[in-house]
VOVOSE-893537 format. One record per residue (C-alpha): x, y, z. Coordinates in steps of 0.05 Angstrom, whole numbers, plus 32768, in hexadecimal, padded with zeros to 4 digits. Example, Ala and Ser with C-alpha at 12.3 -4.5 7.8 and 13.67 -1.06 7.14 Angstrom:
BEGIN
((80F6 7FA6 809C)) ((8111 7FEB 808F)) 
//
This chain:
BEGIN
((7D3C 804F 7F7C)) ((7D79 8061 7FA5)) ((7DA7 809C 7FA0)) ((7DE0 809A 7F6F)) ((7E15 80AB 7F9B)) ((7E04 8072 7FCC)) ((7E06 8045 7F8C)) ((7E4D 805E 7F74)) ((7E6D 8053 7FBB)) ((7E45 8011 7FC2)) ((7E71 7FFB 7F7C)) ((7EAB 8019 7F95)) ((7EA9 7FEB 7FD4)) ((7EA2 7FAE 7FA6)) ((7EE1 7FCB 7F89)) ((7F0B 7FBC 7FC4)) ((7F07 8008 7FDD)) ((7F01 8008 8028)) ((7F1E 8050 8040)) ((7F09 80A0 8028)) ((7F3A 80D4 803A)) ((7F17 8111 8037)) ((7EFB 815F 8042)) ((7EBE 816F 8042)) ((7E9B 8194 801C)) ((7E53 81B2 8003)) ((7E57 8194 7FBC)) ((7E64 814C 7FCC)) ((7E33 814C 8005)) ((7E10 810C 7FE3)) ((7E51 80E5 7FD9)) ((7E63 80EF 801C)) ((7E1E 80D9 803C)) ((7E2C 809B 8011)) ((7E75 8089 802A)) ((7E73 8095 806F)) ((7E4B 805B 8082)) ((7E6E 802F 804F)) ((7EC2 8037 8057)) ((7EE5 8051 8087)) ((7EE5 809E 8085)) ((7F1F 80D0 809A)) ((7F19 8111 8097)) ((7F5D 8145 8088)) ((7F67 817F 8094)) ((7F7B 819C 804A)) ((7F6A 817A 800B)) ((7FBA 8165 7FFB)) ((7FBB 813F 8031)) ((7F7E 8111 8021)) ((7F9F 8103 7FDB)) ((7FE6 80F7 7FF0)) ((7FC4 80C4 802D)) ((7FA5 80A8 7FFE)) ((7FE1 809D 7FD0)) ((8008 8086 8007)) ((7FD0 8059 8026)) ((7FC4 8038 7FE3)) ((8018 8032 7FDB)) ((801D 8009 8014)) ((7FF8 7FD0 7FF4)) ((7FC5 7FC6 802D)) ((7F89 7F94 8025)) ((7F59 7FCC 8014)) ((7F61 800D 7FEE)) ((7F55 8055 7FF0)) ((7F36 8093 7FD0)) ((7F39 80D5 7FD8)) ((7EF3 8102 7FD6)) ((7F01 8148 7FCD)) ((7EC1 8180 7FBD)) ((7EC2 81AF 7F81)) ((7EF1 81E5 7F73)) ((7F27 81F2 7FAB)) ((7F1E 81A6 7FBC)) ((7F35 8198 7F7F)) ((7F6B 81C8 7F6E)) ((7F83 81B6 7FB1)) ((7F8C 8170 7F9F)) ((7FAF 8180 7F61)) ((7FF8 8177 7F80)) ((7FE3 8131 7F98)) ((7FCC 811D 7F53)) ((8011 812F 7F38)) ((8036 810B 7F6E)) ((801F 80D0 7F57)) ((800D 80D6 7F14)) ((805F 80D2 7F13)) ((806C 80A1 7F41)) ((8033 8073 7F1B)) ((800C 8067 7F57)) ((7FC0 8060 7F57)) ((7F97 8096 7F78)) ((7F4E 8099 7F6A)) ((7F30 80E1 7F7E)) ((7EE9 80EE 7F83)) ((7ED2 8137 7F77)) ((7E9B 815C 7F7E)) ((7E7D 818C 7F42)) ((7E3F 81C2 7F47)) ((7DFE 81A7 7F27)) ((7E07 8199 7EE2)) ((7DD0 81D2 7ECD)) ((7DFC 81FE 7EF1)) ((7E40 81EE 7ECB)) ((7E5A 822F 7EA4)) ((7E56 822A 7E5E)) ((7E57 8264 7E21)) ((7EA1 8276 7E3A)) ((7E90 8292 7E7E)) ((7EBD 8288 7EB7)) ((7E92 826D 7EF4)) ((7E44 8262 7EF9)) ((7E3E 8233 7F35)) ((7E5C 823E 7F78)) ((7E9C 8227 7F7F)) ((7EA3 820B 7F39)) ((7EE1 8201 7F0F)) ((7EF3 81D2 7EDE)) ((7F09 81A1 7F06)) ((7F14 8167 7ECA)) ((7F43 819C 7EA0)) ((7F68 81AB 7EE2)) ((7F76 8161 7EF2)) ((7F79 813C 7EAC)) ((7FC4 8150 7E9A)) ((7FDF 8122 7EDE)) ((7FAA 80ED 7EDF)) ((7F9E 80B1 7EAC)) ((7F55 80BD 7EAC)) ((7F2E 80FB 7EC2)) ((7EE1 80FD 7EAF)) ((7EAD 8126 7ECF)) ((7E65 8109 7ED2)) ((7E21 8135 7EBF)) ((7DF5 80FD 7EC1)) ((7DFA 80BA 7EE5)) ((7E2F 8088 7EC6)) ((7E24 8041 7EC1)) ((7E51 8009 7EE9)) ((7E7D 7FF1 7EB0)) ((7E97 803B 7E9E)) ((7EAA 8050 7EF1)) ((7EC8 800F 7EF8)) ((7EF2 8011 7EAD)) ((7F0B 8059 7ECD)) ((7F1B 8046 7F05)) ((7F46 800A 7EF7)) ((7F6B 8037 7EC3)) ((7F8F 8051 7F0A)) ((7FA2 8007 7F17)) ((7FB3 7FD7 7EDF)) ((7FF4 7FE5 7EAE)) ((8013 8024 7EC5)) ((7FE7 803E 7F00)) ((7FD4 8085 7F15)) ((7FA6 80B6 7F25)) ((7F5C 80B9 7F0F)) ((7F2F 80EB 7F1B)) ((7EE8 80E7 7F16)) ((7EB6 8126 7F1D)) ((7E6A 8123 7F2E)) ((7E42 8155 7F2A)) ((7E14 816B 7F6F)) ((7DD1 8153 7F50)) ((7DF6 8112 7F2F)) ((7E0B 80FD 7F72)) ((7DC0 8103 7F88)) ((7D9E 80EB 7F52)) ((7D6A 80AC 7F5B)) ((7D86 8074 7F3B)) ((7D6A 802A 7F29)) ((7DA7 8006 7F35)) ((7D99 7FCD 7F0F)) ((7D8F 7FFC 7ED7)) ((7DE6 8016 7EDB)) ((7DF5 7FD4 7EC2)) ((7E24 7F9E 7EE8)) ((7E77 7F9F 7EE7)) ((7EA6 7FAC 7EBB)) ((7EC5 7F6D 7EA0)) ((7F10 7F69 7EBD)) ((7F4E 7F71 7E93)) ((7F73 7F36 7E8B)) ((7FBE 7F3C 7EA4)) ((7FF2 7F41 7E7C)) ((8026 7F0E 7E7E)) ((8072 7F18 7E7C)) ((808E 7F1C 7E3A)) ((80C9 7F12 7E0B)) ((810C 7F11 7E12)) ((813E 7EDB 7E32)) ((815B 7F03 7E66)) ((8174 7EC4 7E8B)) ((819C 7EBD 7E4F)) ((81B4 7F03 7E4E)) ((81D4 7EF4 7E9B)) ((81EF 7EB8 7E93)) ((8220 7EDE 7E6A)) ((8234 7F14 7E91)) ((826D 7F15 7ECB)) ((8247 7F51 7EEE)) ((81FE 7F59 7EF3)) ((81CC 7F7B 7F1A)) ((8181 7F80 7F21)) ((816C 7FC2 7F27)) ((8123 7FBD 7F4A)) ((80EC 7FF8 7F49)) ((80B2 800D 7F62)) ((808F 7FE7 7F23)) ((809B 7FA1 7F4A)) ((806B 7F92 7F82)) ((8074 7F86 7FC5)) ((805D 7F48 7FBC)) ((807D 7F38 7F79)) ((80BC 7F3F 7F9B)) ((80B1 7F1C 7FDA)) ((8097 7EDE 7FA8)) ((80DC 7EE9 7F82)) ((810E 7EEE 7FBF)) ((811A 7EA1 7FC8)) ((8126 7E9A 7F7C)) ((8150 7ED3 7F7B)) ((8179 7EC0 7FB4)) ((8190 7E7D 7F93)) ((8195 7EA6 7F4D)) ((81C1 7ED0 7F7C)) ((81D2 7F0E 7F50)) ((81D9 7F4B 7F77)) ((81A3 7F7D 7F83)) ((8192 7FCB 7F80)) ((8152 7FEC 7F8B)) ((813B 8035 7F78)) ((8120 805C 7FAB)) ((80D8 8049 7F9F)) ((80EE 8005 7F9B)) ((8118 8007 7FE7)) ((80ED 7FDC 800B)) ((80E8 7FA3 7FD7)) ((8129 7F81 7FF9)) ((8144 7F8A 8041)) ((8182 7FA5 8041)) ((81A4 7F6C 8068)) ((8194 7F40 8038)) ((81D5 7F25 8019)) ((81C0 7F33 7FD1)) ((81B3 7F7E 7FD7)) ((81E2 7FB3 7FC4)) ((81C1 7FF2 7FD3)) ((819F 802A 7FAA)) ((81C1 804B 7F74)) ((81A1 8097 7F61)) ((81C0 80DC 7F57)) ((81B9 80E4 7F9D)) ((81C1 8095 7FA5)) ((81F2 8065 7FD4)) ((8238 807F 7FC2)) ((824D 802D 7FC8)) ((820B 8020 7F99)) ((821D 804C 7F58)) ((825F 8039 7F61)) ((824B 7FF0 7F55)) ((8218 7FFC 7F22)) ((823F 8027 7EFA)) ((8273 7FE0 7EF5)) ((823A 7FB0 7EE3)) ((8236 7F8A 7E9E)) ((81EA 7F82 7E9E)) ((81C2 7FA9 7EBF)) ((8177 7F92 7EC6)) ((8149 7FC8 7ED4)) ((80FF 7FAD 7EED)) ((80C9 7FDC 7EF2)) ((80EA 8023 7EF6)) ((80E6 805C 7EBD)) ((8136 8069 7EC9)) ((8126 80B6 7ECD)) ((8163 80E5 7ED1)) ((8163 80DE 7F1F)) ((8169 8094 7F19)) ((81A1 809D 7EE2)) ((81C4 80DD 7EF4)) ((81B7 8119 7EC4)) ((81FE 8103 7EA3)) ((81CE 80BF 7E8A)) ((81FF 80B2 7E50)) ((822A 8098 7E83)) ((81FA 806D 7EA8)) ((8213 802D 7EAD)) ((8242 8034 7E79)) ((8261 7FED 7E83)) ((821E 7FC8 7E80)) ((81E2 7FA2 7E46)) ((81A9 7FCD 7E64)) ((815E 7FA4 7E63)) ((812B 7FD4 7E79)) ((80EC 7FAF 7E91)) ((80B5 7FE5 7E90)) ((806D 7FE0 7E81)) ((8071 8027 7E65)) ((8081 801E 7E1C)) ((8093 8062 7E18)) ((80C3 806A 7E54)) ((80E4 8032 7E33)) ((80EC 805D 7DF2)) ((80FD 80A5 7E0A)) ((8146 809C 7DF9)) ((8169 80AF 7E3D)) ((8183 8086 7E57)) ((81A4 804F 7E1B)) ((8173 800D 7E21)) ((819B 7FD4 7E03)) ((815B 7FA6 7E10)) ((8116 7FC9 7E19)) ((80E0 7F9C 7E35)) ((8097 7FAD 7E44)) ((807A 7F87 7E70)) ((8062 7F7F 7EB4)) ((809D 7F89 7EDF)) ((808E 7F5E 7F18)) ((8078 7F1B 7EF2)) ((80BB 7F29 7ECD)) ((80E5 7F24 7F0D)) ((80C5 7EE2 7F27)) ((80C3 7EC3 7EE1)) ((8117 7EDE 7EDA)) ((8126 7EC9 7F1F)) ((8108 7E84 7F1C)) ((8126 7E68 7EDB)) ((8163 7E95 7EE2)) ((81A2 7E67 7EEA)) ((81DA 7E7D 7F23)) ((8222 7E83 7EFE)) ((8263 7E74 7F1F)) ((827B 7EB3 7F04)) ((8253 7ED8 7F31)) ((8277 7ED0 7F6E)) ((82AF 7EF2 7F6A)) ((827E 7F32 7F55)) ((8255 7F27 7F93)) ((829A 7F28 7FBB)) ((82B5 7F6A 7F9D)) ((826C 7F87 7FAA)) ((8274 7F79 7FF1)) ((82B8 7F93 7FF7)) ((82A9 7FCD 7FD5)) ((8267 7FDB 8008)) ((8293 7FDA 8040)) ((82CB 8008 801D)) ((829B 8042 801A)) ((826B 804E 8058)) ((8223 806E 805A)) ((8234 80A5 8081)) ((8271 80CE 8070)) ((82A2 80F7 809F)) ((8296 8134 8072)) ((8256 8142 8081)) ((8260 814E 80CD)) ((824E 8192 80E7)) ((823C 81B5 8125)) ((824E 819A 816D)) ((8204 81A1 818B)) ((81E8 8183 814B)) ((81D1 8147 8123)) ((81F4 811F 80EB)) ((81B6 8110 80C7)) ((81DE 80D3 8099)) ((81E9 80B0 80DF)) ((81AA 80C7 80FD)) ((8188 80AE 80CD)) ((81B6 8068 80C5)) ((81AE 8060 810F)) ((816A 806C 8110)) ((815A 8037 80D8)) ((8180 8004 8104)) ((8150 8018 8142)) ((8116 800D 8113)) ((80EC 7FD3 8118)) ((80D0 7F9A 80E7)) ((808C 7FB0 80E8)) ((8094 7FFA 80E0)) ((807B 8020 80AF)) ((80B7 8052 8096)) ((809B 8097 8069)) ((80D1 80BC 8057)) ((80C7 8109 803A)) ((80CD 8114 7FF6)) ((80F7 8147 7FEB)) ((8131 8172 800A)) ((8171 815A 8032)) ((8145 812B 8067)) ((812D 80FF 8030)) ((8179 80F8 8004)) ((818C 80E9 8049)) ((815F 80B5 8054)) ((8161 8095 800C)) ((81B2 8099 801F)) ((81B0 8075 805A)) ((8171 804D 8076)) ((817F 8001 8076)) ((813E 7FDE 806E)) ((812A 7FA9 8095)) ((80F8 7F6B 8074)) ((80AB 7F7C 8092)) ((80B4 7FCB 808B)) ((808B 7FF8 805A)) ((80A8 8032 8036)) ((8090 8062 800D)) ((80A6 80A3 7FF0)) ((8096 80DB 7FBA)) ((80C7 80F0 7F91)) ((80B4 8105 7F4C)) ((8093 8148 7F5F)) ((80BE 8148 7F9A)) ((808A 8173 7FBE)) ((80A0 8189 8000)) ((8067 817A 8038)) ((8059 8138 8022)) ((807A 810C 8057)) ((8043 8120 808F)) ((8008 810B 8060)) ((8025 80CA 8047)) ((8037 80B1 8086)) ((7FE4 80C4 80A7)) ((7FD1 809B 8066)) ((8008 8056 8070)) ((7FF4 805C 80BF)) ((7FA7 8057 80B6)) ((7FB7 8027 8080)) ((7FD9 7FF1 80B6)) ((7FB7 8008 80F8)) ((7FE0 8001 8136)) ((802C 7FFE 8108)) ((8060 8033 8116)) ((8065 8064 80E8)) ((80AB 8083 80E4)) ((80A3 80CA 80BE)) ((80DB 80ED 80A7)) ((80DE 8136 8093)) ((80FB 8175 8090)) ((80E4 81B7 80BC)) ((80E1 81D6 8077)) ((80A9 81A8 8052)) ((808D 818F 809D)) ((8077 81E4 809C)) ((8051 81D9 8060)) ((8021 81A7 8075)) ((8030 81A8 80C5)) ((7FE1 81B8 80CD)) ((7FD1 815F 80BE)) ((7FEC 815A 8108)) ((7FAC 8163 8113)) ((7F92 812F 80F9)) ((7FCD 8103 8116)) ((7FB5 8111 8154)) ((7F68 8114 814F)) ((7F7B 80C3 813C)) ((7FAF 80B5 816B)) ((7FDD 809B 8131)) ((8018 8075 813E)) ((8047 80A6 811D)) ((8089 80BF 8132)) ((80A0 8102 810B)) ((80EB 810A 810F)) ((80EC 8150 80F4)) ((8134 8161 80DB)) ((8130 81B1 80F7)) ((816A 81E1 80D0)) ((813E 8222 80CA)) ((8122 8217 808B)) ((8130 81FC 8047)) ((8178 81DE 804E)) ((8176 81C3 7FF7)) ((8162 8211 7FEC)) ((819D 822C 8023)) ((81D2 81FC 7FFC)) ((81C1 8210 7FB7)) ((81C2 8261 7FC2)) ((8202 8248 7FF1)) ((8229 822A 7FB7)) ((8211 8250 7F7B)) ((8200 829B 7F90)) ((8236 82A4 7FC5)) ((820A 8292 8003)) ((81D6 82D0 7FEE)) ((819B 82A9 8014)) ((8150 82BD 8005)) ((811C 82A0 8020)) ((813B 8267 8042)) ((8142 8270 807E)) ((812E 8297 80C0)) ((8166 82D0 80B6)) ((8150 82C9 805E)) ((8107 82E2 807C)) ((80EC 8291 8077)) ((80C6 8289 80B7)) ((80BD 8247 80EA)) ((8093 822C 8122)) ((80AE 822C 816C)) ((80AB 81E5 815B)) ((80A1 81C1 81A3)) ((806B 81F5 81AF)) ((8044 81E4 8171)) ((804B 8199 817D)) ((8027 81A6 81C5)) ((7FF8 81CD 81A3)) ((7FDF 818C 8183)) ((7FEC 8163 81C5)) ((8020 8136 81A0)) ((805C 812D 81D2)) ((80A1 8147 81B4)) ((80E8 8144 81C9)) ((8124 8166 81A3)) ((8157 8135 8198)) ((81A5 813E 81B0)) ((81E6 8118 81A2)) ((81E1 80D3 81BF)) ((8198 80CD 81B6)) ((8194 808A 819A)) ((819C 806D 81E3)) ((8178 80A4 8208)) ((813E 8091 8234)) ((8119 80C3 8226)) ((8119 80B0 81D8)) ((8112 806D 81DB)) ((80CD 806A 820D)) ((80AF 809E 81DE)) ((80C7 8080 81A4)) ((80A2 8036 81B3)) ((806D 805B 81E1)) ((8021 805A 81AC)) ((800A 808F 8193)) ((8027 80CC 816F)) ((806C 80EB 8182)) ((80A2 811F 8164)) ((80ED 8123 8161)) ((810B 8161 815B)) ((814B 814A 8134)) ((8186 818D 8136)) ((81A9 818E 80F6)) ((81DB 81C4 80E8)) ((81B9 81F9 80B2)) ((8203 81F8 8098)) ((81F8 81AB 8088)) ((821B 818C 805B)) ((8200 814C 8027)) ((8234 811E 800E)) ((823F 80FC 7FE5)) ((8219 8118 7FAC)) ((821D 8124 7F5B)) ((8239 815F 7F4A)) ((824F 8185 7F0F)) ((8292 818D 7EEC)) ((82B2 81B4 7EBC)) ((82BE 8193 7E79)) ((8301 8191 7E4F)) ((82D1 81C3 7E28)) ((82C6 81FC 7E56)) ((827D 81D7 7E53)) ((825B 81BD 7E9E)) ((8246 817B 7E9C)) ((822E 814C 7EDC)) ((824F 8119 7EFD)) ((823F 80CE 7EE7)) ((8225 80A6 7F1E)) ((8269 8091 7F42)) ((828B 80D4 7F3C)) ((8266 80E7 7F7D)) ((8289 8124 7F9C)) ((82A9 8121 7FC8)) ((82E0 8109 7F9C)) ((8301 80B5 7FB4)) ((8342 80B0 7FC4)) ((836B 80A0 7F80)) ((837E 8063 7FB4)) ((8338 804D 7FBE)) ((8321 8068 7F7D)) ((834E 802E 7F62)) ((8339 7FFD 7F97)) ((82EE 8006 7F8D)) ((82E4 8016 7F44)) ((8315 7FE4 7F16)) ((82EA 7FD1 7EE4)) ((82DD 801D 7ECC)) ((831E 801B 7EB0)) ((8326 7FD5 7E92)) ((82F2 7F97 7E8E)) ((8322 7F71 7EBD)) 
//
């Protein structure tokens, strides 16, 4: 006989799971004893943290994979904002939890019987694609179906729940049955799009997060002799470098200003892997693409059918094995030239980093900062971005990607604190690779105490903390729509921050804050290549400015209505309106 929990990790392990982020805690005191000889164990300081490592871990596409094991109640509720981070950015994320004994669940309406206990399945099952919680001990076959729900078709989260006296039950093994037979993958499907580009004087792939790393890398040689242009979303940024000749940026509300303007010209538009959600689109999605035949390749049947924005060709199937089998029969067209050509011209017509936003003598553009910075950046790094707030629009605006790096963001809760967390959980998932974090002082405050675990494992990561007292997104809206009557964003709004050198020495990470001309300081560059952990202080001007963006405008009707994609404000030139947007007038 051998205890249950010690048979679950033992299938896990045979699953390819090779890593536990973790807390610990009194009612998963079985599954711990049965990891931590097993997988590599690392231990966080709050519960967030293990899930969005382990999102982030798992994102990077390592060789092995991750879980999360959290204990019963505040474990799990803790975990909760995890769960939704990547139950909408479809990413798996298998979480373990911990329950009180199963005599001790609550039942007949009462609130609480065992210590610590709260529903934890009810909590989790509206942001996971499988939550079950486990009173006696569940054969092989059903563990393993749940937990590839999380991986094949459209991943996410799963959450699975043992009770205290499940985990140590005595168990025959032999008796739990063997595996779960595997799902046979699905193979692209249906409709000619070759045939729909060979007709078109304009296209453009639109990549997501749907295609693989690796489905993309198998695609690029094929796609460079197919040789239409390219655009990724922002999950999708790392799928192509951006020197690449084929790549045209990435269009999104808060996209390339060059990118939407292109996109917004195209005939056919083919979208692989990516929902198109109204950040993708611009809230004004009637007038996405308004030129173009839109194919949608989604495995999603229902993002394909919600209605916003127009689908001309809706395709399920799995977005990846769609690109390779496109790009490899795909035919290159003559016509297609003299689109590349005006793509280029039209990239150098309209920079990343515009005049506007410069502000304050002793501070920081963060566009060029951040431009500059991608250009110091090396192959091999490993690049997390925030996920919400100025410091990641900035980043999405302006980081050119090099072939070899790894980057991966949040953006569908658009949580703030997440940056910190992802980039512990892409470092431990490619020991020894630079890990550039990216973040704001605002979100860094909400989950500043993982430095400690940064440090307690000598990680490789450099923060570059973007410090303007607070929450800049939150200072700009009360700034432009209540006449500058600022609450709780900022030092003087009663919003209080670290002395943030002090609490960097406090975890013995070595800091320096940053100063114009820092890209060829010394100073920055030893620290910046030196191992181990290290902070930037980056000064950016609370008064900040981020163009270009979407905004709003008044209608003929008196009615407000957003921007389409390449009305970015501020406003082109009518000159180089003219220049870089012809065919939104006529189909020259």
């Amino acid at each position: 006989m051998t205890k249950y929990s010690e048979v679950l990790v033992g299938w896990l392990k045979e699953l390819g799971y090779t890593h536990c982020f973790f807390v610990a805690g009194g009612n998963i005191m079985h599954l711990l004893d049965g990891v931590r000889s097993e997988m590599e164990c690392i231990p966080t300081v709050h519960e967030v943290a293990a899930g969005i490592a382990t999102e982030y871990f798992n994102a990077t596409e390592p060789e092995g994979r991750a879980f999360a094991l959290v204990t019963a109640g505040p474990g799990l509720t803790n975990i909760v904002t995890a769960l939704a981070g990547a139950y909408l950015e479809s990413r798996e994320l298998l979480v373990i939890g911990g329950q009180v004994k199963a005599s001790d669940l609550a039942d007949g309406g009462i609130r609480q019987r065992g210590i610590q206990e709260v529903d934890g399945v009810a909590l989790a099952a509206p942001v996971c694609v499988a939550a079950q919680r486990f009173e006696l001990p569940a054969p092989r076959a059903e563990i393993e179906r749940l937990v590839r729900l999380g991986r094949e078709g459209r991943p996410g989260p799963v959450y699975l729940e043992f009770c205290l006296d499940v985990q140590g039950a005595p168990v025959d093994p032999a008796a739990l049955g063997g595996a779960a037979p595997v799902t046979a993958v699905a193979e692209p499907i249906g409709a000619d799009i070759a045939s729909e580009l060979a007709g078109s004087k304009r296209p453009v792939l639109l990549i997501g997060g749907g295609v693989s790393r690796t489905d993309a890398a198998a695609a690029l040689p094929d796609l460079r002799r197919l040789g239409v242009p390219i655009m990724t979303t922002w999950n999708g940024i790392d799928r192509i470098a951006a020197d690449e000749e084929l790549w045209q940026g990435r269009p999104n509300t808060w996209g390339m200003r060059f990118s939407n303007v292109l996109l917004q010209q195209a005939d056919v538009v083919v979208e692989l892997g990516t929902r198109l959600g109204l950040q993708q689109t611009g809230f004004n999605w009637q007038r996405f693409a308004p030129r173009a035949k839109l194919i949608q390749v989604e495995i999603d049947p229902d993002e394909l059918a919600k209605g916003h924005p127009r689908v001309d060709l809706p395709v399920s199937a799995d977005a990846g094995a769609t690109l390779r089998l496109l790009a490899a029969n795909g035919k290159a067209e003559p016509q297609w030239q003299e689109w590349r050509a005006f793509c280029d011209q039209v990239r150098k017509l309209l920079p990343l980093a515009e005049e506007v936003n410069s502000l304050g003598e002793e501070s920081i553009d963060p566009f060029q900062f951040t431009l500059d910075l991608s250009l110091l950046a090396a192959e091999d790094d490993l690049v997390v971005p925030c996920s919400s707030g100025g410091a990641f629009t900035v980043a999405m605006q302006t980081w050119m990607q090099k072939a070899g790096q790894h980057i991966v963001t949040d953006k569908g809760l658009a949580s703030m604190g997440y940056g910190l967390s992802g980039a512990i959980g892409a470092a431990i998932a490619f020991p020894g690779r630079r890990t550039i974090h990216l973040e704001g002082d605002g979100g860094f405050a909400q989950n500043l105490q993982e430095m400690a675990t940064v440090a307690v494992n000598s990680l490789p990561i450099k923060t570059f903390l973007f410090a303007n007292d607070g929450y800049a997104s939150i200072r700009m809206t009360q700034r432009n729509y209540f006449d500058g009557h600022y609450l709780g964003c900022d030092s003087s709004s009663g919003l209080g921050s670290p002395d943030w050198p002090k609490l960097f020495e406090s975890f013995g990470v070595p800091s320096i804050t940053l100063a114009p001309g820092w890209s060829t300081s010394p100073a920055f560059l030893e620290l910046f290549a030196a191992p181990g952990p290290a902070a930037f202080i980056v000064p950016v001007d609370p008064e900040q400015s981020y163009f270009p963006k979407i905004s709003s405008r008044v209608t003929e009707s008196g009615s407000m209505e957003s921007n389409p994609l390449h009305m970015m404000t501020p406003d082109l030139s009518d000159e180089l309106a003219k220049e870089v947007l012809p065919h939104m007038s006529s189909e020259a």
